[in-house]
C-alpha positions as CSV (number, residue, x, y, z in Angstrom):
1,X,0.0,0.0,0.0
2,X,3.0,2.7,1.3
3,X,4.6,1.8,-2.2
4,X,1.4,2.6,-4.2
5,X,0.5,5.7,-2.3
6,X,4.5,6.8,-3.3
7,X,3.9,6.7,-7.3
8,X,0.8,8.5,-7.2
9,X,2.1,11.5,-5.1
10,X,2.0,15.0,-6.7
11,X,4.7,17.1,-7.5
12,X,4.6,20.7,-5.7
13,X,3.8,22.1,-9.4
14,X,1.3,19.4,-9.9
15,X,-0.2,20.3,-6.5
16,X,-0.1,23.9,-7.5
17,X,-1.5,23.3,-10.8
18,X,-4.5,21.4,-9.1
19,X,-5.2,24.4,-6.5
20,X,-5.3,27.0,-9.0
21,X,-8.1,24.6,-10.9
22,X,-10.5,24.3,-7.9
23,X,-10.0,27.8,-6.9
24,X,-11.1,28.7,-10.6
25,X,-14.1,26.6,-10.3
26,X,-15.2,28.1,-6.9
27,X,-14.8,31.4,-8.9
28,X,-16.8,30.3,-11.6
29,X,-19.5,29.0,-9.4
30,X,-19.6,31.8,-7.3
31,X,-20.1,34.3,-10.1
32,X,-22.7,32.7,-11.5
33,X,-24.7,32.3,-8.1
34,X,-24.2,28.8,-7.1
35,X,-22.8,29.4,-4.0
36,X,-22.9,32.3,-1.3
37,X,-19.8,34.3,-0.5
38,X,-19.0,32.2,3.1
39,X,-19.2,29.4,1.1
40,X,-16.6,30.6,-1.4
41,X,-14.2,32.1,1.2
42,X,-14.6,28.4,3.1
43,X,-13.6,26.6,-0.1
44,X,-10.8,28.6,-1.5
45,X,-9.4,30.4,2.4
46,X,-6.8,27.3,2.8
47,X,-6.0,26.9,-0.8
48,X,-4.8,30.4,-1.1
49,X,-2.9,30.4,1.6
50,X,-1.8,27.1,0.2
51,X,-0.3,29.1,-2.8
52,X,1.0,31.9,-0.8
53,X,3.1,29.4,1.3
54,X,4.2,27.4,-1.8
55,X,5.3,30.6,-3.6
56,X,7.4,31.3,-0.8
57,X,9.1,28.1,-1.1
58,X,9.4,28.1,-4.6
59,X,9.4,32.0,-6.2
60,X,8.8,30.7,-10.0
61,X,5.0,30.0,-8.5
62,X,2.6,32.2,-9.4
63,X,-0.4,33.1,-7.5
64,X,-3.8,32.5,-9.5
């Protein structure tokens, strides 16, 4: 199982990559109505400060 769980783990880029994706859904669906404001800022709070803290680590990040 540990040796399965090893080849499917994401790159920091990858990771990055995958954030910026649900955070431009959550946009999406909060522009067109689908979900209240508290419900957008519980989604995407973490998973900017996700991208802060990984563009600190790694300056060729960019932030959405």
């Amino acid at each position: 199982m540990d040796k399965m769980y090893k080849n499917d783990e994401l790159s920091l880029d990858e990771l990055v990559q995958v954030t910026k994706d649900f955070i431009k859904l959550a946009d999406r669906l909060y522009s067109k109505g689908k979900i209240t404001e508290a419900e957008y800022d519980e989604l995407t709070f973490v998973k900017k400060d996700f991208l802060t803290q990984a563009a600190a680590e790694k300056p060729n990040i960019e932030f959405c």
